[in-house]
C-alpha positions as CSV (number, residue, x, y, z in Angstrom):
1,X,245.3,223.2,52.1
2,X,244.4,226.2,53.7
3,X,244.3,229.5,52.0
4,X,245.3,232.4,54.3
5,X,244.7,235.8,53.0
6,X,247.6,238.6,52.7
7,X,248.2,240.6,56.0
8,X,247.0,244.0,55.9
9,X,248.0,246.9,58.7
10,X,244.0,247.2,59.9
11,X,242.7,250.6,59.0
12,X,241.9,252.7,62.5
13,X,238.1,251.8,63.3
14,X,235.6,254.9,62.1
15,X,233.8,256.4,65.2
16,X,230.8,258.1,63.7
17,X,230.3,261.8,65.1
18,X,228.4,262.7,68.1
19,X,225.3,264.7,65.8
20,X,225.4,261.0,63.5
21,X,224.9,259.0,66.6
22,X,221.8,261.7,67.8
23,X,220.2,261.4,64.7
24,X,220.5,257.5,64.5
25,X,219.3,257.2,67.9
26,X,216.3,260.2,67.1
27,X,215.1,257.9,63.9
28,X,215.5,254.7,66.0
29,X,213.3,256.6,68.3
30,X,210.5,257.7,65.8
31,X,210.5,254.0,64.4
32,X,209.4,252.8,68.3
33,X,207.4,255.5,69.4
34,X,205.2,256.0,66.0
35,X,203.5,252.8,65.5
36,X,203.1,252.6,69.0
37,X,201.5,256.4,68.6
38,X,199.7,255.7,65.9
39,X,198.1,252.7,67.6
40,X,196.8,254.8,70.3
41,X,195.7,257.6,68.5
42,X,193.8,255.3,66.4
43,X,192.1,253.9,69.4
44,X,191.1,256.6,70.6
45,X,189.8,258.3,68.1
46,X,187.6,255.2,67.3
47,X,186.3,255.1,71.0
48,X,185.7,258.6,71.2
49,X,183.8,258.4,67.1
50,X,181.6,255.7,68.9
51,X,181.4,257.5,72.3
52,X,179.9,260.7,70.7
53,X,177.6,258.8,68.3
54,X,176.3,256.2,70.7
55,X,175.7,257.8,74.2
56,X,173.4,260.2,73.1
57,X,170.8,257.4,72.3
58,X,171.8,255.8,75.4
59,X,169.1,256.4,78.2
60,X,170.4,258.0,81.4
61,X,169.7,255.2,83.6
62,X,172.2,252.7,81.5
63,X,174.8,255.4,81.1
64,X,177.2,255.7,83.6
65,X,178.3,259.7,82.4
66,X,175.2,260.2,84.5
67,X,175.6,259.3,87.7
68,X,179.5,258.9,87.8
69,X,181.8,261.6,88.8
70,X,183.6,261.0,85.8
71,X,183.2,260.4,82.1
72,X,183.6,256.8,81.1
73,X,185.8,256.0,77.9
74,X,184.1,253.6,75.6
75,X,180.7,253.0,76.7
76,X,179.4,253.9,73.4
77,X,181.9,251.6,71.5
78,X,180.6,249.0,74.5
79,X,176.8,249.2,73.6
80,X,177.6,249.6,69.9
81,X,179.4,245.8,70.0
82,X,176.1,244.8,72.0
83,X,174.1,246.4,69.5
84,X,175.9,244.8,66.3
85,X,176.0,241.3,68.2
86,X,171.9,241.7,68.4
87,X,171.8,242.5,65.0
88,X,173.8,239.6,64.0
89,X,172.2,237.1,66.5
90,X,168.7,238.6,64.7
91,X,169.7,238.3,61.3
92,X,170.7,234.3,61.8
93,X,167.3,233.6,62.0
94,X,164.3,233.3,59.9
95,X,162.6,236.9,60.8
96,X,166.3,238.5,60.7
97,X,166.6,236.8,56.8
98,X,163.5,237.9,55.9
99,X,164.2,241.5,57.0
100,X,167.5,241.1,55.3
101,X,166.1,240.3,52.0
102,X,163.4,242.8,52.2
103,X,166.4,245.6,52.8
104,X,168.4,244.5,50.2
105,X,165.9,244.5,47.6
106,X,165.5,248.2,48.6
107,X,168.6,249.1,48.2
108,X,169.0,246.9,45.1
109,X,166.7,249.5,43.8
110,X,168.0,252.7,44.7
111,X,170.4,253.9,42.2
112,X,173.3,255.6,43.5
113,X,173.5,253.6,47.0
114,X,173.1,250.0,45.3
115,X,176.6,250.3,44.1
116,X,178.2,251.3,47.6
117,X,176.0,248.6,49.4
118,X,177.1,246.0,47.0
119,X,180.7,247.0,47.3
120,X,181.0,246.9,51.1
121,X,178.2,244.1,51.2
122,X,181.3,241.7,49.1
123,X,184.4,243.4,51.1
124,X,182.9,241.9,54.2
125,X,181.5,238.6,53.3
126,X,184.8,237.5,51.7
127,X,186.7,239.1,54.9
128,X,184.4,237.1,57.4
129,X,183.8,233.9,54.7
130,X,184.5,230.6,56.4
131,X,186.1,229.4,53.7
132,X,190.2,230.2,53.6
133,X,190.0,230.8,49.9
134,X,188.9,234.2,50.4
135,X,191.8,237.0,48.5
136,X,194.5,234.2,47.8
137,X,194.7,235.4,44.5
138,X,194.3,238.5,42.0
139,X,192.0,238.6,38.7
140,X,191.9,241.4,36.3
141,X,188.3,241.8,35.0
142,X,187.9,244.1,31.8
143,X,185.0,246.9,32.2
């Protein structure tokens, strides 16, 4: 047996104002358009921080600023990737390790920096770790 509910006389529909619709539709635009701004502010910024430190050290005759008519947007973050990949490609073999060991034992050494080093030195081996075991769970460690 079916239950039907009592019959009620429906209530006339509520039509939000026109300013409640403009500010709905303002804030549904900020929450499109900002994390799309963001993004490319972001990028930018991290082209251009890479652009200004990188080209100086780049020589002419690699850097197309030079004989373009026209500045070239991330050429600096371009050379810095080569860069890191060389330093990476180095450090996976035996010469590479023994320059890494030598450099960390000097900054094992230094006071102040040893504790920054160390710090980033464990943020990015866990981030980059092969295994998948990496931040899957929180510790509390007393100091």
């Amino acid at each position: 047996m079916e239950f039907d509910p009592p019959v009620t006389p429906e209530a006339p529909a509520h039509r939000p104002s026109f300013a409640a619709r403009l500010r709905t539709s303002f804030f549904t635009g900020v929450v499109i358009i900002a994390p799309a701004a963001i993004t490319v502010w972001a990028t930018l910024w991290f082209i251009s921080l890479f652009d200004n430190f990188v080209k100086p050290l780049i020589p002419d005759a690699y850097n197309p600023d030079h004989y373009l008519p026209f500045k070239v947007p991330g050429t600096g973050l371009v050379f810095a990737l080569i860069g890191i990949t060389l330093v990476g490609a180095l450090g996976a073999n035996l010469v590479g390790r023994t320059l890494l060991g030598w450099w960390d034992g000097l900054i094992h050494r230094t006071p102040v920096v040893r504790s920054i080093y160390k710090s980033s030195k464990q943020i990015f081996e866990n981030l980059f770790s092969d295994k998948g075991t990496s931040f899957r769970s929180v510790c509390l460690v007393e100091w």
